[in-house]
C-alpha positions in Angstrom: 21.8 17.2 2.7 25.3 17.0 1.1 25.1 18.5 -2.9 27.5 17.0 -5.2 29.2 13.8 -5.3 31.7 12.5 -8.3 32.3 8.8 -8.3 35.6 7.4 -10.0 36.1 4.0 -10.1 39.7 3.4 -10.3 42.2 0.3 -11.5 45.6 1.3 -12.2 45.5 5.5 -13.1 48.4 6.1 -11.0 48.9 8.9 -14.0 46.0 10.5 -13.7 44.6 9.8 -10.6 45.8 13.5 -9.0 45.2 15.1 -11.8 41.9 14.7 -12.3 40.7 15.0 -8.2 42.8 18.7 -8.6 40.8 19.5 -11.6 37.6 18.5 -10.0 38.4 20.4 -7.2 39.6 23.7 -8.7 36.0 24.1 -10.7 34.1 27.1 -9.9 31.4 24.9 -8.4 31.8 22.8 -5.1 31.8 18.6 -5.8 33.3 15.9 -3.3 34.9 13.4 -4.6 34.6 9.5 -3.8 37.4 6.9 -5.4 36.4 3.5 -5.7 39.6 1.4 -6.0 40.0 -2.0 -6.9 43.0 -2.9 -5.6 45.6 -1.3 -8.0 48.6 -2.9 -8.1 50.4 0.4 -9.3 49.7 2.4 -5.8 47.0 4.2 -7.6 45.1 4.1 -3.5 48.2 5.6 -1.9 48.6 8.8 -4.4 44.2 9.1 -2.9 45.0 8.8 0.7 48.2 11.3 0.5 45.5 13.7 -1.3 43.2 13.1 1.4 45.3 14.8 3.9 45.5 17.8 2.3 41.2 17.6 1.0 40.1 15.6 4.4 36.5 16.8 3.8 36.2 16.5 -0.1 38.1 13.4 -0.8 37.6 9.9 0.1 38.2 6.6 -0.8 36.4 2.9 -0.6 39.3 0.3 -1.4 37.9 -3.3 -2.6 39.9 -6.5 -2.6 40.4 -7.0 -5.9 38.5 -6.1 -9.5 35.1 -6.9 -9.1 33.9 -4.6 -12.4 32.6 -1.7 -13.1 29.2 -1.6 -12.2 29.6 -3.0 -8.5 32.0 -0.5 -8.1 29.7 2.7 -9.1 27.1 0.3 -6.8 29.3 0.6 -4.1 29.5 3.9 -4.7 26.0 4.9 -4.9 24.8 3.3 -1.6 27.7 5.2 -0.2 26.7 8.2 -1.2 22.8 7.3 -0.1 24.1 6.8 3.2 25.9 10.2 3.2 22.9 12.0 1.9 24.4 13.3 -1.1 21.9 15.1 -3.2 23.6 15.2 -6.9 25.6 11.9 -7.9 27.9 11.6 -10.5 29.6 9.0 -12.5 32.9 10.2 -14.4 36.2 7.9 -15.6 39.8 9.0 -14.2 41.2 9.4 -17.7 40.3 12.8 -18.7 38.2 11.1 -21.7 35.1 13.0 -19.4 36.1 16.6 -19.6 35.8 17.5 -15.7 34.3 21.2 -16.8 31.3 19.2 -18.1 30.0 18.5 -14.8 29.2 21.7 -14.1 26.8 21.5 -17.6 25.8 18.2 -16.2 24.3 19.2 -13.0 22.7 22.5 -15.1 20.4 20.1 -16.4 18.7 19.7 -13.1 17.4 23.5 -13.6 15.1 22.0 -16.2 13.5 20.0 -14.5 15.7 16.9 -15.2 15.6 13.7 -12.7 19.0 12.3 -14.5 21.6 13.8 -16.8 23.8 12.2 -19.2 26.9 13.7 -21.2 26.0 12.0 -24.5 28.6 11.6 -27.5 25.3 10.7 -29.9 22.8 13.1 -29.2 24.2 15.7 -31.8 26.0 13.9 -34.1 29.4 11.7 -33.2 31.6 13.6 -30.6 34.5 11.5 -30.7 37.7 12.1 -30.6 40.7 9.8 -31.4 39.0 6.5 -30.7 39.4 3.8 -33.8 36.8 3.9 -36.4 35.8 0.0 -35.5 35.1 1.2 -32.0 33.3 4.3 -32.7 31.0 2.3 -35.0 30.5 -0.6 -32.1 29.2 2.2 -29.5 27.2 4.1 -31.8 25.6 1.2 -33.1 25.1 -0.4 -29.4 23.4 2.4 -28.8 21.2 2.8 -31.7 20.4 -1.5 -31.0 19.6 -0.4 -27.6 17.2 2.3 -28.5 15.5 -0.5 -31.2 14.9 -3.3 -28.1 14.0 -1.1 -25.5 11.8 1.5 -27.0 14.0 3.9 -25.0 14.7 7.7 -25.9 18.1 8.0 -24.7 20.9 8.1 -27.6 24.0 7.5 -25.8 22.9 4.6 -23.8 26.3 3.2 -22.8 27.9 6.8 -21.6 29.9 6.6 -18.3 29.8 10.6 -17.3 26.4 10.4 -15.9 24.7 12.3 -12.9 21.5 10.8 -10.8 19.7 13.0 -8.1 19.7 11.3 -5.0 15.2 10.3 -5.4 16.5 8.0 -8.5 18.9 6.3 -6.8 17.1 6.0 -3.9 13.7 4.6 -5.5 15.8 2.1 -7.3 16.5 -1.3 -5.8 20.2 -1.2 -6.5 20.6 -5.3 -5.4 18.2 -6.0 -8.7 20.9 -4.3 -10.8 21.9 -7.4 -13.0 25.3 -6.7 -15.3 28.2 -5.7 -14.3 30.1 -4.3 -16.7 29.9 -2.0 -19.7 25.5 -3.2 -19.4 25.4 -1.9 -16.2 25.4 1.5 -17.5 22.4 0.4 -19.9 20.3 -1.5 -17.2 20.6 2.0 -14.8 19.2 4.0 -17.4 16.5 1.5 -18.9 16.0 1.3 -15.2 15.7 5.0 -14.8 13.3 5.3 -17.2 11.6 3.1 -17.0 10.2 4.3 -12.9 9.0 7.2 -15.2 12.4 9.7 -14.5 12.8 12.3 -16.8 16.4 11.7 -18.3 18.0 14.4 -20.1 21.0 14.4 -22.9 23.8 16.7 -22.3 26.3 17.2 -25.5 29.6 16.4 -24.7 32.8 15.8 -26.4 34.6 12.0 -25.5 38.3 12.0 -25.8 40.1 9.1 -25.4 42.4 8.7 -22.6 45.9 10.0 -23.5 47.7 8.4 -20.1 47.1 4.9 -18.6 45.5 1.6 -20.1 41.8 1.3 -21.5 39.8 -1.5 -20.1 37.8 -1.6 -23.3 37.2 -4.7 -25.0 34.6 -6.3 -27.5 33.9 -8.4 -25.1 32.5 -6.0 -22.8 30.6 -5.0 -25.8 29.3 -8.0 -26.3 28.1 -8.8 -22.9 26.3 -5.8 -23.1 24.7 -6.3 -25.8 23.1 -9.7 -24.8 22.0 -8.5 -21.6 19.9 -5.7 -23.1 17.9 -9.1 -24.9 17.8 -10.5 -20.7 17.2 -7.1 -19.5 14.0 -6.4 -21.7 12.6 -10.2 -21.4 13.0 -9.9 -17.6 11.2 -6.3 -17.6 8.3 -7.5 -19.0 7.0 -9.1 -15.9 8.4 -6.6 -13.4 6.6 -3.8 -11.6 8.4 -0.7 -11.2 6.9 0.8 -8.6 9.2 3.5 -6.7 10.6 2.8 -3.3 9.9 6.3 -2.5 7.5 9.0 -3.3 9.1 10.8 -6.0 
């Protein structure tokens, strides 16, 4: 079986889409590296398949018709990386606001007996940096509302830099995913935990992205946040039994 796999959804990073598959690939530790691109109008694809030519066995690239959201695109991604065996699966932005040097630290936490990792902002303290107050206070407190509804133990709830071993994935039924955007990243780990997985909290630092456009909006927020309401109602009469022996 394959070890590492970073998944980047991408939508118009034609600024930091080399940059970050270089840094990824100059870490001490060996990770392959799977784009999922929407379409970008700004040739963000092209700048991937040049790179592939030069990393033809650590690069590759999944190109999508148009933007379909976030979570079917780390969907897409996952059953990919299912079918290619991968054993360590990660989830990281293409705006540098995920230090690449934290996956490393993120895929330590499968030493301790971890089933899932996630580089938290929340779990020691507010780790930060320059994002506006109002939206610091909207994902801290999403995630504390999260915690409330759920009765789940995980303090950064909505984090994106995430890493799943290759049973979760595999004992969840990935088509029962409901939201797609910023809630997706809820319903995985509600999901997670709930089959019993043993998620873990890494400390991370969040900087926002210095190059490119955010996708952030309240909206997303707010979709999110009545989802969680949908998500819990609907897990009340839902067996989660795993699809494999774990």
């Amino acid at each position: 079986m394959k070890e590492n796999l970073v998944i980047i959804p991408t939508y118009k990073e034609k600024e930091n889409i080399e940059k970050i598959i270089r840094f990824v690939f100059n870490l001490p530790k060996t990770f392959h590296v799977l784009i999922i691109d929407d379409n970008s109008p700004d040739g963000t694809a092209d700048i991937v398949k040049k790179l592939i030519e030069e990393f033809p066995s650590q690069l590759h690239i999944v190109e999508r018709a148009g933007k379909l959201g976030l979570g079917t695109a780390y969907l897409t991604g996952f059953k990919w990386a299912l079918e290619n065996e991968y054993q360590y699966i990660f989830e990281m932005d293409a705006d540098f606001s995920h230090n690449p040097e934290d996956l490393i630290r993120l895929h330590n936490a499968f030493v301790n007996g971890a089933d899932m990792s996630v580089g938290s902002r929340y779990v020691s303290g507010i780790n930060v940096v320059n994002w506006p107050l109002q939206r610091v206070l909207m994902s801290y407190f999403a995630s504390i509302y999260v915690r409330i509804i759920t009765g789940m133990n995980v303090h950064d709830s909505t984090a994106g830099f995430c890493c799943y071993t290759n049973k979760v994935l595999s004992a969840i039924d990935l088509d029962d995913i409901r939201m797609k955007g910023y809630g997706f990243q809820i319903e995985m780990k509600f999901t997670s935990w709930k089959y019993k997985f043993n998620i873990k909290e890494v400390s991370i630092v969040f900087i926002d992205r210095q190059e490119g456009t955010s996708k952030m909006s309240g909206g997303i927020f707010s979709e999110a946040l009545f989802g969680v309401l949908k998500m819990k109602w609907r897990s009340l009469f839902k067996k989660y039994q795993k699809n494999i022996s774990a």
